[in-house]
C-alpha positions in Angstrom: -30.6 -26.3 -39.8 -30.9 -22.9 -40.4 -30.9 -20.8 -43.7 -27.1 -20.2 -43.3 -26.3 -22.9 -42.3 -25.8 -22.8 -38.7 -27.3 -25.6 -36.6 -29.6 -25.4 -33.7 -28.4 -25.7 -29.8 -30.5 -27.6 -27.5 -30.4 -26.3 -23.9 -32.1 -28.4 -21.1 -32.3 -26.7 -18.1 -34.7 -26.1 -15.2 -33.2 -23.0 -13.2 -34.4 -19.8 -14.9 -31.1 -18.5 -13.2 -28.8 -20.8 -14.7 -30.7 -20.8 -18.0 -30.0 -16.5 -17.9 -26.2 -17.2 -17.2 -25.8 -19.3 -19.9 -27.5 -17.7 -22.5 -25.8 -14.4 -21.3 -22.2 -16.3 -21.9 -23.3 -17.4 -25.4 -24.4 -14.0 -26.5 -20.8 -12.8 -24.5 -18.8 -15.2 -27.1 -20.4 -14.2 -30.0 -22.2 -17.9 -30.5 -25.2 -16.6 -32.6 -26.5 -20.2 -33.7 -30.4 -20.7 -32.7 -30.8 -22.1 -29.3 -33.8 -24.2 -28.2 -34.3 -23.9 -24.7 -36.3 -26.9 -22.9 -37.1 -26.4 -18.8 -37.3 -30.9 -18.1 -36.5 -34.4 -19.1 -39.8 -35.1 -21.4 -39.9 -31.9 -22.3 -36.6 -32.7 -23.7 -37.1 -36.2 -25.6 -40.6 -34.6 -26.8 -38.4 -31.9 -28.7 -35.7 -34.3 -30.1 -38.3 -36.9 -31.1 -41.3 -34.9 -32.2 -43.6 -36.3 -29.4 -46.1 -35.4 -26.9 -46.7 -31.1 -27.7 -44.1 -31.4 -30.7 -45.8 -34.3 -32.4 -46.8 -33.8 -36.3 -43.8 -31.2 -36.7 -41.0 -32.2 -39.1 -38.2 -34.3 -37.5 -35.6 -31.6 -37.3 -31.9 -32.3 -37.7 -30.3 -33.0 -34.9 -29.2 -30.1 -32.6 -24.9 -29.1 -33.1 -24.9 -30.1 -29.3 -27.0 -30.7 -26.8 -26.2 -28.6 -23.2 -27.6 -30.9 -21.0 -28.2 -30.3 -17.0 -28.8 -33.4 -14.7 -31.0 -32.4 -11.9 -34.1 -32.1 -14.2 -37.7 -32.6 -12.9 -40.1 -35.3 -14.6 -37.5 -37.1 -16.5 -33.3 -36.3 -14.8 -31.0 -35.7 -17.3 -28.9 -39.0 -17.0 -32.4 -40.8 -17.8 -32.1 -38.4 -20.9 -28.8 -39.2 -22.2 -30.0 -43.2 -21.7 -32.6 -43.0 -24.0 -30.8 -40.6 -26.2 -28.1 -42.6 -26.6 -30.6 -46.1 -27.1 -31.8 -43.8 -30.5 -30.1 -44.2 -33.4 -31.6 -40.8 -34.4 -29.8 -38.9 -31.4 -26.9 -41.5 -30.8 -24.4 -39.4 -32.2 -25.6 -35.5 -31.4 -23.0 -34.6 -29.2 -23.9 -33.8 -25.3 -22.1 -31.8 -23.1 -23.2 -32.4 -19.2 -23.8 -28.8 -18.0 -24.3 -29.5 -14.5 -23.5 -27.9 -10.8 -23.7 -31.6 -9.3 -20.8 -32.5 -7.5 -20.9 -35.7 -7.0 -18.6 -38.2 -8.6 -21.0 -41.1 -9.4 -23.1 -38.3 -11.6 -19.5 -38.0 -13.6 -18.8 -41.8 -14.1 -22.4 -42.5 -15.3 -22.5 -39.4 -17.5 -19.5 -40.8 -19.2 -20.7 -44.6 -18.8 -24.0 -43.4 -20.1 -22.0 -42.0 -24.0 -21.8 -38.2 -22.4 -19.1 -35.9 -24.7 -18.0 -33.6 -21.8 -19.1 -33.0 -18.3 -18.6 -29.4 -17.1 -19.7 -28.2 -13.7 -20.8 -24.7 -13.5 -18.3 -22.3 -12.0 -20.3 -19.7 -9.8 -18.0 -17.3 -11.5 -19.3 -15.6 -14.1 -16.1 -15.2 -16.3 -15.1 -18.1 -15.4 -18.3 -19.2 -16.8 -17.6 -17.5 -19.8 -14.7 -18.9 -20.3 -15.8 -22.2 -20.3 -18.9 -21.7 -22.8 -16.0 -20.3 -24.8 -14.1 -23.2 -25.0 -17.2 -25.0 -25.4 -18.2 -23.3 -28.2 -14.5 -23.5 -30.0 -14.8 -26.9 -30.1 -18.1 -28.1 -30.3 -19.1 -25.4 -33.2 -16.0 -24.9 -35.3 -13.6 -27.8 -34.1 -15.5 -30.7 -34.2 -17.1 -32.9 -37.1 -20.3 -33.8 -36.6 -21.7 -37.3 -39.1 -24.0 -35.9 -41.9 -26.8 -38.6 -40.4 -25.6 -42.2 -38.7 -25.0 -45.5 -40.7 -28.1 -47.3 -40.9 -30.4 -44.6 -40.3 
């Protein structure tokens, strides 16, 4: 968490492109919490569980909401969301599937798998926008995240 309070975004995504559009539409709406950008699967359990090139850092607290793309090299992203949700440290962070797959059985299992949302990237740009908007609405200032999970 950061000094004033705003929580840390975790962005996992491999297409520089995609990665531009969507910080572009955060900075477009005004969502001015920190973002931690990851390009891959390990890179992204590494950063959430201090492992591998972020071992010996301070667990930090969970990100506000994970934006998390499937078609990831090394590790894909519903492989990520399994072992995130197996982790009673990250069980509760909230995901939102950020994805331009198409294909239905990606949808089911990121929902079977304990996925928040699934959005598929518009091509538009403002429709884009518009979305990470929404997004943001709820995710940030709607929704109540746990202060840490029972047991933990």
């Amino acid at each position: 968490m950061t000094m004033d309070g705003q929580r840390a975004l975790l962005l996992v995504e491999d297409n520089p492109d995609d990665e531009l559009l969507t910080m572009r539409a955060f900075k477009k709406n005004n969502i001015s919490n920190p973002i931690a950008i990851v390009r891959d699967g390990v890179e992204a359990l590494d950063y959430l569980f201090c492992t591998g090139p972020h071992a010996g850092r301070e667990p930090p607290t969970p990100p506000a909401v994970i934006f998390l793309d499937l078609k990831l090299p090394k590790i894909d992203g519903l492989e990520v969301l399994r072992r995130l949700r197996a982790d009673p440290r990250t069980r509760l962070t909230p995901v939102v599937i950020l994805t331009s797959s198409l294909e239905e059985r990606d949808l089911h299992r990121g929902y079977a798998l304990g996925g928040n949302s699934y959005i598929r990237k518009p091509v538009d740009f403002d429709e884009f926008v518009d979305a990470i908007a929404q997004l943001g609405m709820y995710w940030l200032v709607l929704n109540e995240l746990p202060r840490a999970a029972p047991g933990v």
